[in-house]
Gaussian input, Z-matrix of N, CA and C with variables (Angstrom, degrees):
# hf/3-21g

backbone

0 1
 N
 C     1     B1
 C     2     B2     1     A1
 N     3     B3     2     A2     1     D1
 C     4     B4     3     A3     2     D2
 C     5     B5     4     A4     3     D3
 N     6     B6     5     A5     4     D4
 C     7     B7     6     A6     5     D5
 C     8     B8     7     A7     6     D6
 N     9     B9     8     A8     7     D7
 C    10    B10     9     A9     8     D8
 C    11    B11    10    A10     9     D9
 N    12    B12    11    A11    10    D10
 C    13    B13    12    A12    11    D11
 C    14    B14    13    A13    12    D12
 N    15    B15    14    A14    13    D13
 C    16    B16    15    A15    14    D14
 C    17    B17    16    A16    15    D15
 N    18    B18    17    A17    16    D16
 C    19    B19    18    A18    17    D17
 C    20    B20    19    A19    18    D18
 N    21    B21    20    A20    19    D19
 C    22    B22    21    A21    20    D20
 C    23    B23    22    A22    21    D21
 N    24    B24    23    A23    22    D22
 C    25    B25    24    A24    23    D23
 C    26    B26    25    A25    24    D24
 N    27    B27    26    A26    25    D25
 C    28    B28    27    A27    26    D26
 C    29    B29    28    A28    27    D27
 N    30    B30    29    A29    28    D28
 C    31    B31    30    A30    29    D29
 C    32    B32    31    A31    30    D30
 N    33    B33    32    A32    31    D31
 C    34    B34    33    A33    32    D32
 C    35    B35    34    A34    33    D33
 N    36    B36    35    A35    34    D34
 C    37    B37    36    A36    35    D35
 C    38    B38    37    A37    36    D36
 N    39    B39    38    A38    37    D37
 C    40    B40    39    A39    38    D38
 C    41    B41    40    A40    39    D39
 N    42    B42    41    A41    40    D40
 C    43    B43    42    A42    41    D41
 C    44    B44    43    A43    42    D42
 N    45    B45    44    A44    43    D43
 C    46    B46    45    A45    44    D44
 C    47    B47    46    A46    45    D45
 N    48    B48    47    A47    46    D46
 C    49    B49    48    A48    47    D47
 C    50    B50    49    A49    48    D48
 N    51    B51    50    A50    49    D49
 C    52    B52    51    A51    50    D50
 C    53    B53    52    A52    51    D51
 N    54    B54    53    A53    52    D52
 C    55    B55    54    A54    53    D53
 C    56    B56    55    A55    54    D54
 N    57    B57    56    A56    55    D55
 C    58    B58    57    A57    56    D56
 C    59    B59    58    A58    57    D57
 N    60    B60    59    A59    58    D58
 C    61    B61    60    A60    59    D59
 C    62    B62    61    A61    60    D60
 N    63    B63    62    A62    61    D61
 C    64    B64    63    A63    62    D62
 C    65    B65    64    A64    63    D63
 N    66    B66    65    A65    64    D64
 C    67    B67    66    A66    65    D65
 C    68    B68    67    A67    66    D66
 N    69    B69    68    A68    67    D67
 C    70    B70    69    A69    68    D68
 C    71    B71    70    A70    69    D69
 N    72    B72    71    A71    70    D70
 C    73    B73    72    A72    71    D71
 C    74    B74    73    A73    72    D72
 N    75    B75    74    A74    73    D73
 C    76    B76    75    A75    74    D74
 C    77    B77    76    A76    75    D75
 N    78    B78    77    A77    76    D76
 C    79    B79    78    A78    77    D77
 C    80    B80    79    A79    78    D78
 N    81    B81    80    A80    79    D79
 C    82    B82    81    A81    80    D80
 C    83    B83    82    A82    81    D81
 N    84    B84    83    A83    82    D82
 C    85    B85    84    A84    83    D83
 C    86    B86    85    A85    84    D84
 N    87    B87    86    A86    85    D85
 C    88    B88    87    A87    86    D86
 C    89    B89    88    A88    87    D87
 N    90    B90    89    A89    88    D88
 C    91    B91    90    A90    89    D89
 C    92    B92    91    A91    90    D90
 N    93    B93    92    A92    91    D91
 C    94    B94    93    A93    92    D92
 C    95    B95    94    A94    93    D93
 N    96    B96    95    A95    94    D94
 C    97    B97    96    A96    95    D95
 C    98    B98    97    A97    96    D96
 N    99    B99    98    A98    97    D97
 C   100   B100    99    A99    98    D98
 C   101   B101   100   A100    99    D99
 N   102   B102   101   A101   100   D100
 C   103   B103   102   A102   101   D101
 C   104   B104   103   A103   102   D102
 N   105   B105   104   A104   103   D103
 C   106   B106   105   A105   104   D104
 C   107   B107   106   A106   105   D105
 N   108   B108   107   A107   106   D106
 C   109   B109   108   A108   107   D107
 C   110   B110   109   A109   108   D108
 N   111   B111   110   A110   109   D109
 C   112   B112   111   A111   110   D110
 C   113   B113   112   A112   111   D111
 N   114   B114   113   A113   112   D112
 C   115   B115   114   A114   113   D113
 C   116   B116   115   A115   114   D114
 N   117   B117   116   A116   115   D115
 C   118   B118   117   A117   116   D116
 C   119   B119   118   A118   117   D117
 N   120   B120   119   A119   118   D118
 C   121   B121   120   A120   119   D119
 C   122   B122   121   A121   120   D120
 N   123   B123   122   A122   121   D121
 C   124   B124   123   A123   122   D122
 C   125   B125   124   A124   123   D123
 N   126   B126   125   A125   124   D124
 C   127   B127   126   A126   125   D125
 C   128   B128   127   A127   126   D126
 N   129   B129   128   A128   127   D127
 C   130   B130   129   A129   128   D128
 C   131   B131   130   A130   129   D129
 N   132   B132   131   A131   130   D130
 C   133   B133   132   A132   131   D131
 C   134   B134   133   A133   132   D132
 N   135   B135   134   A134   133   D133
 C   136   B136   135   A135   134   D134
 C   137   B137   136   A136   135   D135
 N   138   B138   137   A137   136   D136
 C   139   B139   138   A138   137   D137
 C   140   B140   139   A139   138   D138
 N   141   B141   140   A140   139   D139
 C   142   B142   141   A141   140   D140
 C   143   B143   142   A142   141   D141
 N   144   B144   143   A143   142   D142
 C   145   B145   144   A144   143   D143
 C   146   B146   145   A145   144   D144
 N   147   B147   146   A146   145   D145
 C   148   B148   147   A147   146   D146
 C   149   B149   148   A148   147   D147
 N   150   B150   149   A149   148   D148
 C   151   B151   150   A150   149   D149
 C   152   B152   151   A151   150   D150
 N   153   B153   152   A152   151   D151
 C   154   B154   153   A153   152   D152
 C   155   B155   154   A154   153   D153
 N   156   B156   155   A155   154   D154
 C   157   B157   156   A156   155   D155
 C   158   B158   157   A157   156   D156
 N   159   B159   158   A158   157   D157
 C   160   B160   159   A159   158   D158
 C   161   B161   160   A160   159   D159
 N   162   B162   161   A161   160   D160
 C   163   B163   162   A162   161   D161
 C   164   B164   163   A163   162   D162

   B1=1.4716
   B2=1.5317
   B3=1.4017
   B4=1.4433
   B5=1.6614
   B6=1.7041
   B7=1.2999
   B8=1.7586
   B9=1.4898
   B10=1.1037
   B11=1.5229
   B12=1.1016
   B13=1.1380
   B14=1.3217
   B15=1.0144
   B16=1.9186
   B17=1.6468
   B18=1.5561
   B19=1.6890
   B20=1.5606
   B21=1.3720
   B22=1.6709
   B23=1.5072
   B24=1.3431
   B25=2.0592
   B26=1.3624
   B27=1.3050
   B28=1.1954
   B29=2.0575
   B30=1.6027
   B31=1.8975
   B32=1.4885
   B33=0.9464
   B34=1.7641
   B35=1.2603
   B36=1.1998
   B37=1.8218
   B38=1.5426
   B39=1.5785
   B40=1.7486
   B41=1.4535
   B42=1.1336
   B43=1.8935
   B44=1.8883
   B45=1.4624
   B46=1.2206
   B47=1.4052
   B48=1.3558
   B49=1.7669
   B50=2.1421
   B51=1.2082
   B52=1.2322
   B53=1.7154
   B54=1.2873
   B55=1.3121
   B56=1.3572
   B57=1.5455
   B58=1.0928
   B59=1.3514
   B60=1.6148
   B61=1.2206
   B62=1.6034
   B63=0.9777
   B64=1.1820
   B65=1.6181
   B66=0.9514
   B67=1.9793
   B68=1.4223
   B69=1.6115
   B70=1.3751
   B71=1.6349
   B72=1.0718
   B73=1.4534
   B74=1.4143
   B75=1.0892
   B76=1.7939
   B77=1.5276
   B78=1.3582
   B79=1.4431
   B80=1.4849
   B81=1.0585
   B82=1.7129
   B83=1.6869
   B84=1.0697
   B85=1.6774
   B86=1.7278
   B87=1.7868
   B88=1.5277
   B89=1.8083
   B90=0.9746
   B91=1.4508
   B92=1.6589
   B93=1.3629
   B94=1.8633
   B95=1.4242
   B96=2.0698
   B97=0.9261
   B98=1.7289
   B99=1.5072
   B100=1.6209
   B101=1.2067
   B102=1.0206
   B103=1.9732
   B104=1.2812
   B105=1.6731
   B106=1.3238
   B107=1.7324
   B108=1.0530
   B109=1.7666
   B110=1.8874
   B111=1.2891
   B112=1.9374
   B113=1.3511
   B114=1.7915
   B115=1.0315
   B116=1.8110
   B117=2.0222
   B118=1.4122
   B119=0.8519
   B120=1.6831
   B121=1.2429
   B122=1.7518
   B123=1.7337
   B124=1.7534
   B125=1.7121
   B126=1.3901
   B127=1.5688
   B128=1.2666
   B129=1.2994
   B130=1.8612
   B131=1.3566
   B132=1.5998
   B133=1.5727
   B134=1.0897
   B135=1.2195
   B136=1.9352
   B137=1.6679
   B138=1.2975
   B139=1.3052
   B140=1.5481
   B141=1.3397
   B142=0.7637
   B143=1.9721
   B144=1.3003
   B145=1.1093
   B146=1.7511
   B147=1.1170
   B148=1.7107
   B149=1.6447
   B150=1.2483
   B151=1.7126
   B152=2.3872
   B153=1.1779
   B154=1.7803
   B155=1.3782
   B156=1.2139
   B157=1.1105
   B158=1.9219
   B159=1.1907
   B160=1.4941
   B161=1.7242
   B162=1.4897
   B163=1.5767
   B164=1.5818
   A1=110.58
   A2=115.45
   A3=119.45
   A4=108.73
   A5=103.46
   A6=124.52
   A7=122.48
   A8=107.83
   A9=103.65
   A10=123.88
   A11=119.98
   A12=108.90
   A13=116.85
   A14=129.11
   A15=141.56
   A16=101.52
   A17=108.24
   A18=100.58
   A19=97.14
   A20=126.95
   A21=104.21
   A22=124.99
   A23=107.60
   A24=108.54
   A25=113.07
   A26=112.73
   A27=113.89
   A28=138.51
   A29=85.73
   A30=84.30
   A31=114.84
   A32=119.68
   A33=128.09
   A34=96.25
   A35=144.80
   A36=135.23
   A37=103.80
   A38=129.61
   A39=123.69
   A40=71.01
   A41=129.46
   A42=138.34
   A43=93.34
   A44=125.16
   A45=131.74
   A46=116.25
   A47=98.31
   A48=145.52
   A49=64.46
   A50=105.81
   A51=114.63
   A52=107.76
   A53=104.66
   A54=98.58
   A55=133.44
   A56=114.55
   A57=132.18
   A58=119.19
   A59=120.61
   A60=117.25
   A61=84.29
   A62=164.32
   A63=140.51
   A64=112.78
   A65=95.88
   A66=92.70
   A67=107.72
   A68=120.54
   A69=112.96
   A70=99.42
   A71=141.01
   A72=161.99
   A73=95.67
   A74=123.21
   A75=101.49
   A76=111.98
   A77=132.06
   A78=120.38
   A79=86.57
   A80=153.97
   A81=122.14
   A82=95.71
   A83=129.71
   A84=111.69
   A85=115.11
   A86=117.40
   A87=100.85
   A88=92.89
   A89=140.80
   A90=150.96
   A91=105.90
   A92=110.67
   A93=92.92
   A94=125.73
   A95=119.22
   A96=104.96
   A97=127.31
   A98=89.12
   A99=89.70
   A100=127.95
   A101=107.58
   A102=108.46
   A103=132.37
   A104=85.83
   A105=106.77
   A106=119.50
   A107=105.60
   A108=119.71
   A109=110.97
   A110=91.66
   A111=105.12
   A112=106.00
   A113=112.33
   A114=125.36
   A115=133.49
   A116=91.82
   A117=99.77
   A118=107.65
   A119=139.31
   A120=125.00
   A121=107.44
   A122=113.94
   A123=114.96
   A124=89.42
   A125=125.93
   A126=115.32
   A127=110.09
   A128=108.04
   A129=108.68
   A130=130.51
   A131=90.58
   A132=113.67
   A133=84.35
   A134=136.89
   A135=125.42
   A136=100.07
   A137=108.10
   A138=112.98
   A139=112.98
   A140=142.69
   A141=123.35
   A142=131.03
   A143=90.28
   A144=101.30
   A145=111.78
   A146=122.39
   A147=133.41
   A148=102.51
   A149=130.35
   A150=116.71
   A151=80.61
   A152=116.09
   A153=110.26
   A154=92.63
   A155=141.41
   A156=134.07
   A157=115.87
   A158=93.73
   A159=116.48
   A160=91.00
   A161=118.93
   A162=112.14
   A163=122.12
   D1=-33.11
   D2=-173.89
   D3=-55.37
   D4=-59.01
   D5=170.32
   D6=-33.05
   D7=-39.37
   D8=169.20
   D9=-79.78
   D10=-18.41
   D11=-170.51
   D12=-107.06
   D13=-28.09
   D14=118.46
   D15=16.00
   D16=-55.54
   D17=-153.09
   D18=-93.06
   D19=-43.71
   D20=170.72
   D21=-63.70
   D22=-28.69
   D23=157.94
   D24=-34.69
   D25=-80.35
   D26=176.42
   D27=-49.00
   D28=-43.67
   D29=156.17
   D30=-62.89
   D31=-41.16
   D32=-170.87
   D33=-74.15
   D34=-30.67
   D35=178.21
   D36=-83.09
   D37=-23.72
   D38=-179.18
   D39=-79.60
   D40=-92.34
   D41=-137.66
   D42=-27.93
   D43=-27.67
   D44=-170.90
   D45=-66.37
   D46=-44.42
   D47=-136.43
   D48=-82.03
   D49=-79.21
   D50=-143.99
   D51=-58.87
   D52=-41.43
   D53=179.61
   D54=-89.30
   D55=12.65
   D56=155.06
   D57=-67.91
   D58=-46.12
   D59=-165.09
   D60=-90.80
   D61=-88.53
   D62=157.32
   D63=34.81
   D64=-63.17
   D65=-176.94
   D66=-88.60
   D67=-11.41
   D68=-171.07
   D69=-88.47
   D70=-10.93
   D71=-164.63
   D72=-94.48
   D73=-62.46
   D74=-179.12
   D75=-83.79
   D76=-18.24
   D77=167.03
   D78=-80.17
   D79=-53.89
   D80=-143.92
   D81=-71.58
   D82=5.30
   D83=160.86
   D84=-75.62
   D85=-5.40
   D86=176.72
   D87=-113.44
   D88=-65.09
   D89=-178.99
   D90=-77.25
   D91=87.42
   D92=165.66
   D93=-81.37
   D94=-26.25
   D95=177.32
   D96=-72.83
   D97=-20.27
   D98=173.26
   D99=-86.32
   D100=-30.58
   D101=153.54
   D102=-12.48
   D103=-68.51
   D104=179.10
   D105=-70.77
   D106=-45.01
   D107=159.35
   D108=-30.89
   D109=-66.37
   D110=174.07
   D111=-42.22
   D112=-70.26
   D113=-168.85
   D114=-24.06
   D115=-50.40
   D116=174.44
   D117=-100.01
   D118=-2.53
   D119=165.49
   D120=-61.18
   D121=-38.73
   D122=-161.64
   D123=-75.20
   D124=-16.01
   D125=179.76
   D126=-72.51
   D127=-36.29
   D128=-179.09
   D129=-43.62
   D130=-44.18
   D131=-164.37
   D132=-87.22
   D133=-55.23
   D134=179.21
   D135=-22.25
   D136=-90.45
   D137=-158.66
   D138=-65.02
   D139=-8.20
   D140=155.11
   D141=-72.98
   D142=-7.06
   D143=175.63
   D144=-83.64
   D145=-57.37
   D146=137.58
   D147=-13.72
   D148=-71.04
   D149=-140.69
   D150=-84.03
   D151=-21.93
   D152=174.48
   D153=-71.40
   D154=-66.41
   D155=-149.88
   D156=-62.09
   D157=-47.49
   D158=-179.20
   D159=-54.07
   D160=-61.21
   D161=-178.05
   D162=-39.57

């Protein structure tokens, strides 16, 4: 049961993945340093969400 539910977590965190940077692409044309600031902050939470799920 774990196994199954493992695999839509993980599609549902890229589908995230993608449309975030998606939105970070039309704001980084007014703020670039903060963009980039956001940016690795929204990567963090990616993978920490990845290394729970994987557990």
């Amino acid at each position: 049961s774990e196994t199954t539910t493992s695999t839509p977590s993980s599609t549902s965190t890229t589908v995230t993945l993608s449309t975030t940077t998606a939105s970070e692409t039309t704001t980084s044309t007014t703020p670039s340093t903060s963009t980039t600031a956001t940016l690795s902050t929204t990567t963090a939470s990616i993978t920490t969400t990845f290394t729970s799920s994987s557990t």
